[in-house]
C-alpha positions as CSV (number, residue, x, y, z in Angstrom):
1,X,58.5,110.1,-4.9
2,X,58.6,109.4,-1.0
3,X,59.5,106.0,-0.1
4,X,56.6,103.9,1.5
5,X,58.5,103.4,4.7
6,X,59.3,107.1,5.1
7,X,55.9,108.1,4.0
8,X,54.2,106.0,6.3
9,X,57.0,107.2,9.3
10,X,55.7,110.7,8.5
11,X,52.0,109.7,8.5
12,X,52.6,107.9,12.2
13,X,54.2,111.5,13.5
14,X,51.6,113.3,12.5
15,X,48.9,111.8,14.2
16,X,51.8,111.8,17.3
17,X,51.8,115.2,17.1
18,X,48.3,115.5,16.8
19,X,47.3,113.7,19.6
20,X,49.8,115.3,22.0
21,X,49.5,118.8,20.9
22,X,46.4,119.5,23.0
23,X,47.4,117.9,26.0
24,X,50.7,120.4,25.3
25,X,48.8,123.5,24.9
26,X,46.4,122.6,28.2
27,X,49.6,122.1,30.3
28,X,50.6,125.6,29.1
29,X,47.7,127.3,29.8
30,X,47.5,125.5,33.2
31,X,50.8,126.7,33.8
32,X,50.1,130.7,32.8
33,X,47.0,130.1,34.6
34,X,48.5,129.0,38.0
35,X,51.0,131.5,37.3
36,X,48.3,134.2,36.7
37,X,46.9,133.6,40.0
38,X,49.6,134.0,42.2
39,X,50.1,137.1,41.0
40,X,46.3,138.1,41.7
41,X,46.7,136.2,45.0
42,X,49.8,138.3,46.0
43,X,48.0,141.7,44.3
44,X,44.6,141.5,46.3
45,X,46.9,141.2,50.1
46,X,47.2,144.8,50.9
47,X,50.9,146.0,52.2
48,X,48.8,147.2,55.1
49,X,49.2,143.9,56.1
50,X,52.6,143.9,56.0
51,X,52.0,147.0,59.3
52,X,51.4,146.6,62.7
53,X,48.1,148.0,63.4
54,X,49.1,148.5,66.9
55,X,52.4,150.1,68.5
56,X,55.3,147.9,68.9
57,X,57.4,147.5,71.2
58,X,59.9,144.9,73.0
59,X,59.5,141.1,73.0
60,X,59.0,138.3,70.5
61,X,56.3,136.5,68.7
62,X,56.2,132.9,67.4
63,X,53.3,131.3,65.3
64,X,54.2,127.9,65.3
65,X,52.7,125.6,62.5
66,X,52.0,122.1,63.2
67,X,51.7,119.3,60.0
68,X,48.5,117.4,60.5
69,X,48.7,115.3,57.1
70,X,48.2,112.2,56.9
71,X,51.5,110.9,57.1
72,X,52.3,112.5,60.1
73,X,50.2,109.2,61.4
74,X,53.2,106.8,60.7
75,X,55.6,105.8,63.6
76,X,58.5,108.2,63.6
77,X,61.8,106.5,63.4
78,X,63.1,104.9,66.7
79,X,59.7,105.5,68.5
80,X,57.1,103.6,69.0
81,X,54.6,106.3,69.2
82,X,53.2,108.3,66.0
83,X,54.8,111.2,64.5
84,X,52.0,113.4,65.4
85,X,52.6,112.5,69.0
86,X,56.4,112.8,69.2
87,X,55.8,116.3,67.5
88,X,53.3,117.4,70.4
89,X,55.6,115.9,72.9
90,X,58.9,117.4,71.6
91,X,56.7,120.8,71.2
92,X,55.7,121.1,74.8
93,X,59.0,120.2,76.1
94,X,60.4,123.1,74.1
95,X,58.1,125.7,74.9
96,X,58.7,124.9,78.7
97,X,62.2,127.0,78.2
98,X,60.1,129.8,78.1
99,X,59.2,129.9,81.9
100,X,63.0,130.2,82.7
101,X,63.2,133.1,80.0
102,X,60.6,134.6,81.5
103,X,62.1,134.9,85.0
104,X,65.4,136.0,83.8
105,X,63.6,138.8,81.6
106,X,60.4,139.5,83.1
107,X,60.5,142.9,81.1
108,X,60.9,140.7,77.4
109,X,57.2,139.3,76.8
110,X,57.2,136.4,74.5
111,X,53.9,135.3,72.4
112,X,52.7,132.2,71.1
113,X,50.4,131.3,68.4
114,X,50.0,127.7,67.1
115,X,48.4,126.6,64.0
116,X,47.9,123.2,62.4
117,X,47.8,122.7,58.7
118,X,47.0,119.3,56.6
119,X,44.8,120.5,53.3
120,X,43.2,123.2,55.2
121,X,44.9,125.8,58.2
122,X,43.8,126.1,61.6
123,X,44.3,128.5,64.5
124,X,44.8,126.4,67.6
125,X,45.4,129.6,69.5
126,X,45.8,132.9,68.1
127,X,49.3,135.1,69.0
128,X,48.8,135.6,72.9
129,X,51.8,136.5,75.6
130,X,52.6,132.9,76.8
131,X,51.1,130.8,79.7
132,X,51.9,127.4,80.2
133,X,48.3,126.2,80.7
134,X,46.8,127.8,77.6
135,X,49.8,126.4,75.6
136,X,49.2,122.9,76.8
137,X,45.3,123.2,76.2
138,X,46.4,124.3,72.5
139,X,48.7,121.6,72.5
140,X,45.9,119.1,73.0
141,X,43.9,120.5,70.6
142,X,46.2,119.6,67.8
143,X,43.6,117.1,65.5
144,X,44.4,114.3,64.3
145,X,46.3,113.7,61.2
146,X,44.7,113.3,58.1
147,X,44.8,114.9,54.1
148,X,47.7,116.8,52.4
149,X,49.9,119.0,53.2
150,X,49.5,122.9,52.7
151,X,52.4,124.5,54.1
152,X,52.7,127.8,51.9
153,X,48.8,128.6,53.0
154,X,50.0,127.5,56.5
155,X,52.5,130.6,56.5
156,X,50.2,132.8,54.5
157,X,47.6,132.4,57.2
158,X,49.6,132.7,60.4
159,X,52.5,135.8,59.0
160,X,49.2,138.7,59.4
161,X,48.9,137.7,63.0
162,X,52.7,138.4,64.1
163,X,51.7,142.2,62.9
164,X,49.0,142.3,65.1
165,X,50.8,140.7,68.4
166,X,52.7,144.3,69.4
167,X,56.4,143.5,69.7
168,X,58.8,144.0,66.5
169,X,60.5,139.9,66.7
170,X,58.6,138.1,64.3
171,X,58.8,134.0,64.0
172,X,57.4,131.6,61.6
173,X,58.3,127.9,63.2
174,X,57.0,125.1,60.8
175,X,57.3,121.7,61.7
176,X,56.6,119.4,58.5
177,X,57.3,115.9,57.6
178,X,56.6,116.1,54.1
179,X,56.2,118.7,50.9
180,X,53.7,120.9,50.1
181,X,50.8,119.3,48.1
182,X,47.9,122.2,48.7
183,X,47.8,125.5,47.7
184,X,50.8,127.9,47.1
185,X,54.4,126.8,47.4
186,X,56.3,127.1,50.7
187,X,59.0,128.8,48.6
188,X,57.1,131.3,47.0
189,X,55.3,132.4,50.2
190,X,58.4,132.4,52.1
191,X,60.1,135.0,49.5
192,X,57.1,137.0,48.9
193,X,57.1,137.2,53.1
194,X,60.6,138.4,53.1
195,X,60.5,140.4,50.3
196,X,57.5,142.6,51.9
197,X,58.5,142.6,54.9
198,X,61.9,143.2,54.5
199,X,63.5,140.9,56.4
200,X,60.9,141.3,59.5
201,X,59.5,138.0,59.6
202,X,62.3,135.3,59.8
203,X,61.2,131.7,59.2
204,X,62.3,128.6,60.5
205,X,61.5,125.0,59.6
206,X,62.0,121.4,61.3
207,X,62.2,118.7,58.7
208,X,61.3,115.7,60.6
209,X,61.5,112.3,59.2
210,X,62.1,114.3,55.6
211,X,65.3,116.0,53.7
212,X,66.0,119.5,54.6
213,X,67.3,120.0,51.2
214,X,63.6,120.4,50.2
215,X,63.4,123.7,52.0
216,X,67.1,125.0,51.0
217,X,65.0,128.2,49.8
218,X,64.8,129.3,53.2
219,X,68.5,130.5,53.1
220,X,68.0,133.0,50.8
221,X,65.3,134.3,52.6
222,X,67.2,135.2,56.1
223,X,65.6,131.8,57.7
224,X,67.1,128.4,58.7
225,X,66.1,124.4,58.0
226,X,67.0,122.1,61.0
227,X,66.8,118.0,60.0
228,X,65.3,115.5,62.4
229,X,65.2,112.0,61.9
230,X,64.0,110.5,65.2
231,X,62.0,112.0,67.8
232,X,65.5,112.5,70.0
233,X,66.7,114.5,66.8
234,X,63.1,116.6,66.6
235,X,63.5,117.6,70.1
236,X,67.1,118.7,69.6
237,X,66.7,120.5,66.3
238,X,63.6,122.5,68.1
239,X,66.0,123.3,70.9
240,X,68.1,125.0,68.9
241,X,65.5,126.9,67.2
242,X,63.8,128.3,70.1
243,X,66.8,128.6,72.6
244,X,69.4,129.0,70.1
245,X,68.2,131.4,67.8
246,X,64.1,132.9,68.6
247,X,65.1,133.6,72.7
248,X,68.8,134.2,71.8
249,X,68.2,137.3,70.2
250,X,66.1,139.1,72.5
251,X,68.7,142.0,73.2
252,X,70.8,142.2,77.1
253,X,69.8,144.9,79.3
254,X,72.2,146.8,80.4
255,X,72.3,147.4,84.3
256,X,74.3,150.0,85.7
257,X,75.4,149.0,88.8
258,X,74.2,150.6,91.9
259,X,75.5,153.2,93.5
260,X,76.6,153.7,97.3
């Protein structure tokens, strides 16, 4: 005979058990079902996409994504402006380089697109060979901040258009002061990207005001986190993006020199 203690300890892990088994079995199926359609999500984009529909040639293209969430509203650290402003700010000043690139390699076209992304994407200005006052009309057109953060559909949205902008350096530049909350994973985007494109697309992020750590993915997919913590840091870390690594690789020309 079972002790009344032990029977009633038995009766009380039951109903336990009970009661959390179907809250188990939904997390479960959530889980194969999430799973189930990123699958479909990655099955239904063609690999056509993934192929310039027009010839390529020399020069570089940058989409750069712009977080819009809500938090982006906050003061950044040792500013008294908004985080969404600094960003603007700090983006403008580093797009300026390009005018200097340009002179010194006129023959090098480089081409901008910028999107913003908060629970939804938009395109701000689609891929285009740059020019200042287009960029700083974009630039204004940034909206104000306001819902989550979907930074995997940001890149999903934007990576088609660097295969329709002509020139074979492709750039994804994300700056985002927070983690994804909408739609796929940043991670899973960013490898599926690299994975089809074979290495084509490289992607770059800006953590301002947030841990890099949380993108340490892009390291295994050819790209590169740069941390900011202030508005001084944002401007620096896009500095070395842009100048240091997206214009750095665009190839010398040799000049032979001319003859007498």
């Amino acid at each position: 005979m079972i002790p009344a203690f032990r029977l009633s300890r038995l009766v009380w892990m039951g109903c336990l058990a009970s009661a959390l088994m179907p809250s188990l079995l939904a997390c479960e199926v959530n889980s194969r079902r999430e799973s189930r359609a990123a699958r479909d999500a990655r099955a239904d984009e063609p690999a056509a996409t993934y192929q310039s529909d027009v010839e390529e040639g020399l020069g570089a293209a940058v989409a750069i994504l712009v977080d819009t969430s809500g938090s982006m509203a906050k003061d950044a650290p040792g500013d008294d402006r908004p985080k969404h402003e600094v960003a603007r700010a700090a983006l403008a000043t580093m797009l300026d380089a390009t005018e200097q690139f340009i002179a010194r390699r006129p023959d090098f076209p480089i081409k901008i697109g910028l999107y913003s992304f908060s629970s939804n994407v938009r395109t701000l200005m689609p891929i285009q060979r740059y020019d200042r006052t287009v960029v700083r009309t974009a630039l204004s057109a940034i909206p104000p901040p306001g819902g989550g953060t979907a930074i995997g559909e940001a890149l999903r949205t934007a990576r088609p258009d660097l295969y329709r902008s002509g020139v074979f350096r492709k750039y994804l530049l994300v700056v985002t002061d927070g983690e994804n909350t909408s739609g796929r994973s940043p991670d899973e985007v960013a490898r599926d990207i690299y994975s089809r494109s074979e290495g084509a697309v490289q992607i770059y992020f800006v953590a301002f005001d947030t841990s890099p750590a949380k993108f340490a993915f892009l390291k295994e997919v050819g790209g590169g986190v740069f941390g900011a913590g202030s508005g001084v840091e944002l401007r620096k870390a896009l500095d070395e993006v842009y100048q240091g690594k997206i214009l750095a690789e665009a190839p010398a020309v040799e000049r032979e020199p001319a003859k007498r």
